[in-house]
N, C-alpha and C positions, 0 to 999 in steps of 0.2 A: 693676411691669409690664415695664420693659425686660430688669430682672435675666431675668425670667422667658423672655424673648422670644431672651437672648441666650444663656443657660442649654439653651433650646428648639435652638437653632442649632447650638451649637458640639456636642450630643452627637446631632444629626442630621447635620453637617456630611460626616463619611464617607461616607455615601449619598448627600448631594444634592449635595454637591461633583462626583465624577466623571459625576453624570447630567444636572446642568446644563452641563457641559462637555462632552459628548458632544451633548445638545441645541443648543447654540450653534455647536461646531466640524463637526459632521458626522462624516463619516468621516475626515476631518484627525485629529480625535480619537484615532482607533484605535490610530494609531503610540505615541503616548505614553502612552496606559491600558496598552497591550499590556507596555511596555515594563517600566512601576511592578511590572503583574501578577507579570512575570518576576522583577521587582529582588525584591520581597514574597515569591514563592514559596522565592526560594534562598536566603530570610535569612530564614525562617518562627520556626526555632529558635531564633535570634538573639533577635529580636523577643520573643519569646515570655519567653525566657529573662530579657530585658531587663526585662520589665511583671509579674514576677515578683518580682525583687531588687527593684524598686520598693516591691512590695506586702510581701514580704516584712520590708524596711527599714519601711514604714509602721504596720504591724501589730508589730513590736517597738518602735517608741517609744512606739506608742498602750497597749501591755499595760504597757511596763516605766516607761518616762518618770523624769523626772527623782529621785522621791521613792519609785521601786520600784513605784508601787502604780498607773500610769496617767495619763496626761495627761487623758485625754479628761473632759469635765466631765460627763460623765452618771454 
């Protein structure tokens, strides 16, 4: 139940993160959402680029893995 609960959180976290901060700070808020939006927008490709070599890296050790043939157990 918690796994599940905490599971539940952390890949809703992007969305309820800045809207419960918006709901608690008001318009105080804005400055710094504003700010993230900007920092995110000029480093889109960055990011992007980033969560790729990631996935990229993930998906080669999970095909190739240590014995050629796949790590993954299925």
């Amino acid at each position: 139940m918690a796994s599940g609960v905490s599971l539940h959180f952390s890949s809703l976290s992007p969305t309820l993160i800045p809207a419960l901060w918006r709901l608690f700070r008001g318009p105080q808020a804005e400055r710094l959402l504003n700010r993230l939006y900007g920092w995110t927008m000029r480093h889109q490709f960055q990011i992007i680029g980033f969560m790729a070599s990631v996935f990229a890296v993930y998906c080669l050790v999970m095909g190739l893995g240590h014995e050629g043939i796949g790590v993954a157990p299925w």
